[in-house]
C-alpha positions as CSV (number, residue, x, y, z in Angstrom):
1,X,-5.4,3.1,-13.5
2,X,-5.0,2.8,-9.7
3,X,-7.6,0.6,-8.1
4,X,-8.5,0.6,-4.5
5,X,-7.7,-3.0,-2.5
6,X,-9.8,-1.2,0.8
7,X,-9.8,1.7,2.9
8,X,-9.5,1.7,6.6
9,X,-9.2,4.9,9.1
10,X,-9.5,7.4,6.4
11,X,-6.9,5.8,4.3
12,X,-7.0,4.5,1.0
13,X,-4.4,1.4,-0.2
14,X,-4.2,1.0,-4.1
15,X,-2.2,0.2,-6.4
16,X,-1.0,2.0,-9.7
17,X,-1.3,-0.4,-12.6
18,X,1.9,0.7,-14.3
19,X,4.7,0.0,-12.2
20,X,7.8,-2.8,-10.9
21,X,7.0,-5.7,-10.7
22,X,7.7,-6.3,-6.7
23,X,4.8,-6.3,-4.2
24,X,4.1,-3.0,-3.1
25,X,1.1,-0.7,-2.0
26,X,0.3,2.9,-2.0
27,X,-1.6,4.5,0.8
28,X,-2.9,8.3,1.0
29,X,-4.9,10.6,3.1
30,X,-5.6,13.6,3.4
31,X,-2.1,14.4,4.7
32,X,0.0,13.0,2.1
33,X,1.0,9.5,1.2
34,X,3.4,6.5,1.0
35,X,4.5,3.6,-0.6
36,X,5.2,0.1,1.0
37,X,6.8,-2.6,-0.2
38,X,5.0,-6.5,1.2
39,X,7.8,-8.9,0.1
40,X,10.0,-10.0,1.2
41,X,8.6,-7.9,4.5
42,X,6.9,-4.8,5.2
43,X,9.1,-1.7,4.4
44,X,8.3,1.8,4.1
45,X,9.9,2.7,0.9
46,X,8.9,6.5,0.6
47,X,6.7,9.1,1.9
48,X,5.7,13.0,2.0
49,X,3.6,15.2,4.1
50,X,3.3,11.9,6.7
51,X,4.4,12.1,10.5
52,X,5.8,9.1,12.0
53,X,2.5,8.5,14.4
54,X,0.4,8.0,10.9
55,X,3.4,5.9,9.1
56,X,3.2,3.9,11.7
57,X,-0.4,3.5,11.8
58,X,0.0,2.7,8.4
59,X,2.3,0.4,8.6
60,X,0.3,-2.0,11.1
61,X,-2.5,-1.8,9.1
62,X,-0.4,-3.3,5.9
63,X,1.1,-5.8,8.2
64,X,-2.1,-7.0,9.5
65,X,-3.5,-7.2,5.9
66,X,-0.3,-8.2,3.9
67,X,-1.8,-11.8,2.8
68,X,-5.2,-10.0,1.3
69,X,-2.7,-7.0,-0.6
70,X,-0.5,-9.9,-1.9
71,X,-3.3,-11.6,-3.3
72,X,-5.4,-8.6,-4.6
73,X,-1.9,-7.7,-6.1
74,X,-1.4,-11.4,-8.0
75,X,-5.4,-11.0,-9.1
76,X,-4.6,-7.7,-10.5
77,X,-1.6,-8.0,-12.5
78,X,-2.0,-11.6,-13.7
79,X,-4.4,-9.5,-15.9
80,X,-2.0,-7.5,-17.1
């Protein structure tokens, strides 16, 4: 199961429902993806088929809406 926190400028942020337990999120597009760890700050921790202009684009848009991932995150796996 990966379900989708939002999307925003053709990207969609999820999570998968089987993985580590430290905050991350997972954002893809049509050009690829990438994975980003919240806590304990923002950090790209891997990518493919993503340029740096569109990482970075990503990455502001995670840091501007790290408190609502963190909190969809706690929602979602308290259920687990």
């Amino acid at each position: 199961m990966s379900p989708t926190i939002f999307r925003q400028k053709g990207y969609r942020f999820y999570f998968l429902s089987n993985e580590e337990d430290q905050v991350h999120v997972h954002v893809e597009c049509q050009e690829g993806e990438a994975k980003f760890w919240i806590e304990p700050i923002v950090a790209l921790a891997n990518y493919q088929g993503l340029n740096k202009v569109k990482l970075n684009e990503i990455k502001k848009i995670v840091e501007a809406r790290k408190d609502e991932i963190t909190k969809k995150w706690k929602e979602h796996f308290s259920q687990r």
